[in-house]
C-alpha positions in Angstrom: 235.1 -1.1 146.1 234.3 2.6 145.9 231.2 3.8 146.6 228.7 5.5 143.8 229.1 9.3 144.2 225.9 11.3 144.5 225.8 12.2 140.8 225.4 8.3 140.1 223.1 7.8 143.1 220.3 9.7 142.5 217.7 9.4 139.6 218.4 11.4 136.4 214.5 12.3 136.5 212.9 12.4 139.5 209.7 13.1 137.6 209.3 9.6 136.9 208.5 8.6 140.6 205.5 7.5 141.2 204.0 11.0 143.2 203.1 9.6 146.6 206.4 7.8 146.8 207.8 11.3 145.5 206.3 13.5 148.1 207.2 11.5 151.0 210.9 11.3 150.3 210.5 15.5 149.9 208.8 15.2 153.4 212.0 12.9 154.6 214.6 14.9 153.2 213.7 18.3 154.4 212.8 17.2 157.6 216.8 15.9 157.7 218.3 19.0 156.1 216.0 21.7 158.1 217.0 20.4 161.8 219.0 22.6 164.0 217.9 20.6 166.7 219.2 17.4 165.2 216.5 15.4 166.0 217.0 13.3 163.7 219.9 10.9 165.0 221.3 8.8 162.2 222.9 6.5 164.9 219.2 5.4 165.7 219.2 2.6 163.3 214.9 3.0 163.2 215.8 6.6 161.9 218.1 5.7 159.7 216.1 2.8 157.9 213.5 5.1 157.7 214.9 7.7 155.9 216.5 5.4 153.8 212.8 3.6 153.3 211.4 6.8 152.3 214.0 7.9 150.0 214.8 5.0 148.1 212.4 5.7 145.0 214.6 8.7 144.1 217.9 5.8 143.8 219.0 4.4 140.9 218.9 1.0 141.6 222.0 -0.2 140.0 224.0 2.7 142.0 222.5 1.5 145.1 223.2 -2.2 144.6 226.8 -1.5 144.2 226.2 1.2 147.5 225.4 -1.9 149.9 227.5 -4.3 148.1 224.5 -6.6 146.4 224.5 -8.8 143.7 221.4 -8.8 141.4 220.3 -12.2 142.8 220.0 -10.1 146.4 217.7 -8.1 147.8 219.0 -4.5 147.8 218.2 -2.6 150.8 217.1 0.8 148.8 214.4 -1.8 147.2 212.7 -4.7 147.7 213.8 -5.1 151.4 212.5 -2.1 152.8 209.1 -2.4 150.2 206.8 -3.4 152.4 205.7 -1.0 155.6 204.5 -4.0 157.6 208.3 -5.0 158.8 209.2 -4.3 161.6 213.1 -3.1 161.4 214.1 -6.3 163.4 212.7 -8.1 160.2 214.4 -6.4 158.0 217.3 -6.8 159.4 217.1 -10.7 159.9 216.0 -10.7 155.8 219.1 -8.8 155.0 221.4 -10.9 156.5 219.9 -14.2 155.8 220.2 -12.8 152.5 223.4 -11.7 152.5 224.6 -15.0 154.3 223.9 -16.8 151.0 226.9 -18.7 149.1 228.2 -16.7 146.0 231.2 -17.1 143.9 231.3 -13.8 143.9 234.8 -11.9 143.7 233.2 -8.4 145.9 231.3 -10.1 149.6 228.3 -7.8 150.3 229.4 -5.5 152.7 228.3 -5.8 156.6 225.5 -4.5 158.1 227.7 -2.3 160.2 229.3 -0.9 157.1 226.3 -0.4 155.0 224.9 1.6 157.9 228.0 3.6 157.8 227.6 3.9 154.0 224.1 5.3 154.5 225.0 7.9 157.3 227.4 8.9 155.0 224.8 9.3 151.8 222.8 12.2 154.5 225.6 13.6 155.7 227.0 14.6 152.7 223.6 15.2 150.9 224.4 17.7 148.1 221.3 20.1 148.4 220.7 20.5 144.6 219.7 17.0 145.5 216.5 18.3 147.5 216.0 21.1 145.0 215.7 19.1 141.8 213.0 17.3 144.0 211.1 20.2 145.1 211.2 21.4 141.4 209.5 17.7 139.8 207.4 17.4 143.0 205.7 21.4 142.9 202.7 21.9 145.0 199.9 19.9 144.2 198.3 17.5 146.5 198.9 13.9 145.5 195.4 12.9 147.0 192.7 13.7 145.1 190.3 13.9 148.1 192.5 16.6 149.5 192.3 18.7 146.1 188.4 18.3 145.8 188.3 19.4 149.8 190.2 22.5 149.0 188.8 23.2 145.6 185.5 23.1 147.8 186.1 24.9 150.7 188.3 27.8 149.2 191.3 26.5 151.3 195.0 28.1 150.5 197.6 26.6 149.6 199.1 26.3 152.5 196.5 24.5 154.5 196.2 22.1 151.0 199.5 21.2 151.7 198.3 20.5 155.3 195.9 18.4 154.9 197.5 16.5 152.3 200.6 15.9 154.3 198.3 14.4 157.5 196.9 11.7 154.7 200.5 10.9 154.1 201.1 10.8 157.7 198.2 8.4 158.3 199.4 5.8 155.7 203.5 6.1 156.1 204.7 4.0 159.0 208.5 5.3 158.1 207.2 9.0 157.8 205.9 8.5 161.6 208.8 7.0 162.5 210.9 10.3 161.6 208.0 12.3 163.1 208.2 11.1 166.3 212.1 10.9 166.3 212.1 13.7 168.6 210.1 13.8 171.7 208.4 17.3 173.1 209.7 16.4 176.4 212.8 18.4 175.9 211.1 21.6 176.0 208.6 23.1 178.4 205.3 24.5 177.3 204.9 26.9 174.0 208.7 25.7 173.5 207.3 22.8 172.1 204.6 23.9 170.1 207.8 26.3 168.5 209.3 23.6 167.7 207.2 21.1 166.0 205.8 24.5 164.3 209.3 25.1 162.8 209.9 21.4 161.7 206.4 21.1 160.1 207.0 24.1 158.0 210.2 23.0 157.0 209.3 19.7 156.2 206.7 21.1 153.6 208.9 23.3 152.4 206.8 26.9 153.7 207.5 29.8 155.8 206.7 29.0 159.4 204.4 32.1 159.6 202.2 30.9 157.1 201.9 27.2 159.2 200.7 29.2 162.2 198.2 31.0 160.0 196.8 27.8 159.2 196.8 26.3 162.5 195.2 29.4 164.0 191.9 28.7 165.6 190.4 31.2 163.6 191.3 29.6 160.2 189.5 26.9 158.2 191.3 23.8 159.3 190.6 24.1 162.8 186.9 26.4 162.9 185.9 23.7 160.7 186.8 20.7 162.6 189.2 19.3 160.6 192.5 19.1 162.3 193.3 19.2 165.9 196.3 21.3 166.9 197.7 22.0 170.4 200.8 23.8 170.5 201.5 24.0 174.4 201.5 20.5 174.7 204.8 18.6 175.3 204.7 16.4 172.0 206.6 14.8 169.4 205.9 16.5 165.7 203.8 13.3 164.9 200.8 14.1 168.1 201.4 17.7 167.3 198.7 17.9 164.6 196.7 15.3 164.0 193.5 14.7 161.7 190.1 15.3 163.3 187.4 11.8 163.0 185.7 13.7 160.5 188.9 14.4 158.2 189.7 10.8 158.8 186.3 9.4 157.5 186.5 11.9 154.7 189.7 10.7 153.5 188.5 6.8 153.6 185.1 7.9 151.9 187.6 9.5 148.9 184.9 11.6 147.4 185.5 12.5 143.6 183.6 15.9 143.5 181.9 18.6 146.1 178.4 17.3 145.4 179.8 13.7 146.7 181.9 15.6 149.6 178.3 17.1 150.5 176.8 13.7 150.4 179.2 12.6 153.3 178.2 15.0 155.7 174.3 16.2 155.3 171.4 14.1 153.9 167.9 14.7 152.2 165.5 15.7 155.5 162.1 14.1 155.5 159.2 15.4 154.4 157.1 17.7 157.0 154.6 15.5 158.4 152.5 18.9 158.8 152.2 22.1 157.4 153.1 25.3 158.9 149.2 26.0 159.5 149.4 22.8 161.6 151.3 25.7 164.4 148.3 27.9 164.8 149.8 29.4 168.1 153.0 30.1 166.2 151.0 32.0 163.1 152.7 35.4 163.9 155.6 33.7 163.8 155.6 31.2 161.1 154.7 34.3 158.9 157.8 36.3 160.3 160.0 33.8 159.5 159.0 33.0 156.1 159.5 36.3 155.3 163.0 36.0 156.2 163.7 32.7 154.8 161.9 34.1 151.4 164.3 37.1 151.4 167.3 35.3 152.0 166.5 32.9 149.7 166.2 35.9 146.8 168.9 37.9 147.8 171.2 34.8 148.0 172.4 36.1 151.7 174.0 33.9 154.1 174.4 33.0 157.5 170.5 33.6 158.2 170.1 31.0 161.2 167.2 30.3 163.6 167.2 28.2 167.0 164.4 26.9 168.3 163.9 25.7 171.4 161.4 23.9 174.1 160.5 20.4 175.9 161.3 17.5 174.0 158.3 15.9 171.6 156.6 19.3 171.1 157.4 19.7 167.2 160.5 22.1 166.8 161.6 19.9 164.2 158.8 19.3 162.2 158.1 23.0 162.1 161.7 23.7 160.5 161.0 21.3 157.7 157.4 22.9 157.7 158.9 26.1 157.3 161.2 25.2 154.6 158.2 23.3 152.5 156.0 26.7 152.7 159.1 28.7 151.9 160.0 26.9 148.9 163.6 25.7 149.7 165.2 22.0 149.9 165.5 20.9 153.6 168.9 18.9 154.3 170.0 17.5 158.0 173.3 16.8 159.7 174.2 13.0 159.4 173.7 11.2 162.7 176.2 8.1 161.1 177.5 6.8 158.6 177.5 4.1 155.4 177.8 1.8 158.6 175.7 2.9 161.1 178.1 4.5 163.4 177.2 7.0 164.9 179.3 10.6 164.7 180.2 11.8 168.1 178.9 16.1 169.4 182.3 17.2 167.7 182.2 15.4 164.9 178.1 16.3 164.0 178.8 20.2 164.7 182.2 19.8 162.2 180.0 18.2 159.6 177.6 21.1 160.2 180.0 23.7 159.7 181.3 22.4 157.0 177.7 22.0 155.1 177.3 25.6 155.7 180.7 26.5 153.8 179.7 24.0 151.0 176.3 25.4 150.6 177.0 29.0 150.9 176.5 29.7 147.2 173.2 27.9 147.1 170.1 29.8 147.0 167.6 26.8 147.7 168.9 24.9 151.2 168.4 25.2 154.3 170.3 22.9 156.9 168.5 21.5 159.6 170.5 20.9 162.9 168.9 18.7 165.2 169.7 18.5 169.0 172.1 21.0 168.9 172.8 21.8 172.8 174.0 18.3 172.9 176.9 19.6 170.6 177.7 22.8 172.1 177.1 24.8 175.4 177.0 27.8 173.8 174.6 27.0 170.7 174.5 31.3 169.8 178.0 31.2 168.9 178.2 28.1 166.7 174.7 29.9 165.1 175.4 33.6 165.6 172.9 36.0 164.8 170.3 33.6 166.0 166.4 33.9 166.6 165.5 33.5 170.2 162.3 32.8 170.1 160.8 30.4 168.6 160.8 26.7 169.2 163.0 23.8 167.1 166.8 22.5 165.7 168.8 25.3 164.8 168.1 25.7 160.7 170.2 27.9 158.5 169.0 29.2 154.5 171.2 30.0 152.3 
């Protein structure tokens, strides 16, 4: 029997796969054809069914029956064998053969699972690369995950750290694409070696220039300032530990937000009415006055990044005086979720992250002011999470905008 060639193998129209399924083949085959390092080692068989896994949607099925030597009646490997992500690959292997064990008056046997390897090897090896471009070209550049579109739409991301955060959903969800991730270990190289590394084979597994990843990944940028990915380059580790989704990202992701208002919801709440008014702070008059002054100017002139910490002994009303102050100043008060739909609680990171990522979400809004409670429990240096910062008055850290 002679093999399928690749014009047979491949889908006519790769359009028609399903877009998750779609963009994780891309991720597998550019991660194989963009590695100099040759990490990934098609003689691992865990590899090799993983590629073969991720790829499998963009087969035409008949081509791939005839590929490994299965009848209809069987289960091809490019299919229904390799479906579901909860097998391990000693399953799948024990399903195959039991499968193809099977009496047949067939005139072809199914071929052996040493040969069908071989057959697979061979699919990679000789992948034609208008292969990978007709896929780039159907799959373009827009997330799959509508959470990740909503969260760039709303935080004025690029389109490079959209890509980002869509593939670390991916990465979540895909046992196989982990499996390829991790297929080479950081231990061969020393220091920023690694972090090179990983660097180069995240970029060309997205199919970007390397020095826009590292623009993205910069501390600076929004991804990491705003808590949502963690990213440590001089570590010795495999591409999958190399960046990894932040607890705030993850719950985001689960929560699946349709819109920014419901992405806003996630993070801040409604703050509580003031219990007192601002003239309930006599000794602070002078200062009450100041402030609203500010907060009423800011408030007019739409400016941003107007923040104020207060600070003093526990119990002596910093925080009743910032929602005071927002009453008497005519704006909506909102606070920093302390946990979530559950009731569990978000950890120092996690609460600062969410706060920084309010502020970016509210910065075109002329009415709010964000109320951060307990905010030296989330950073030592509260001034430069709050820069510009009043240093003298008493409560939570509040910011109008």
């Amino acid at each position: 029997m002679t093999p399928p060639t690749h014009r047979s193998l491949w889908r006519a129209d790769f359009v028609a796969v399903p877009p998750v399924e779609r963009r994780l083949a891309r991720y597998a085959l550019q991660l194989f054809r963009h590695d100099p390092q040759r990490a990934l080692n098609l003689s691992d068989h865990e590899v090799l069914d993983a590629l073969w896994r991720l790829t499998a949607p963009l087969l035409d099925p008949r081509a791939a029956r005839e590929l490994m030597g299965c009848s209809e009646e069987e289960v091809p490997w490019a299919a229904e064998a390799l479906e579901s992500e909860m097998l391990s690959r000693e399953e799948v292997v024990r399903d195959l053969e039991a499968a193809f064990a099977q009496d047949r008056n067939e005139p072809v046997r199914p071929a052996p699972i040493v040969e069908r390897r071989q057959r697979c090897r061979a699919v990679f090896e000789t992948l034609p690369q208008q292969v990978a471009r007709r896929l780039a070209e159907a799959d373009g550049a827009a997330p799959t995950s509508s959470t990740v579109a909503t969260l760039g739409q709303a935080l004025g991301l690029s389109a490079t750290e959209i890509l980002i955060l869509d593939y670390l959903e991916h990465r979540e969800s895909s046992r196989p694409l982990r499996v390829l991730l991790r297929a080479e270990r950081g231990a061969r190289y020393a220091g920023r070696a690694a972090g090179r590394f990983n660097l180069a084979r995240l970029a060309a597994m997205l199919g970007v220039e390397p020095e826009a990843v590292r623009g993205a990944l910069a501390k600076q940028a929004p991804l990491q300032s705003l808590g949502l990915v963690e990213c440590d380059s001089e570590l010795q580790r495999d591409l999958e530990d190399f960046l990894s989704p932040t607890a705030l990202l993850r719950l985001v992701l689960e929560a699946a937000p349709p819109d920014a208002d419901a992405l806003l919801a996630e993070l801040i709440e409604p703050a509580p009415a003031g219990a007192w008014p601002v003239e309930a702070f006599p000794h602070l008059r002078d200062t009450t006055e100041r402030l609203q002054g500010v907060l009423g100017r800011a408030a007019a002139e739409g400016a941003v990044g107007i923040n104020l910490l207060f600070y003093g002994p526990p119990g002596t009303g910093k925080t009743e005086l910032a929602r005071a102050l927002a009453q008497a100043s005519g704006l909506r008060a909102y606070q920093v979720r302390t946990s979530d739909d559950d009731g569990d609680g978000l950890n120092r990171e996690g609460r600062l992250s969410a706060y920084q990522l309010a502020q970016r979400l509210l910065a075109r809004r002329r009415d709010a002011m964000l109320i951060f409670d307990e905010v030296r429990t989330c950073s030592k240096c509260p001034t430069r999470c709050f820069p510009g910062c009043a240093d003298a008055v008493p409560p939570a850290a509040t910011r109008a905008g």
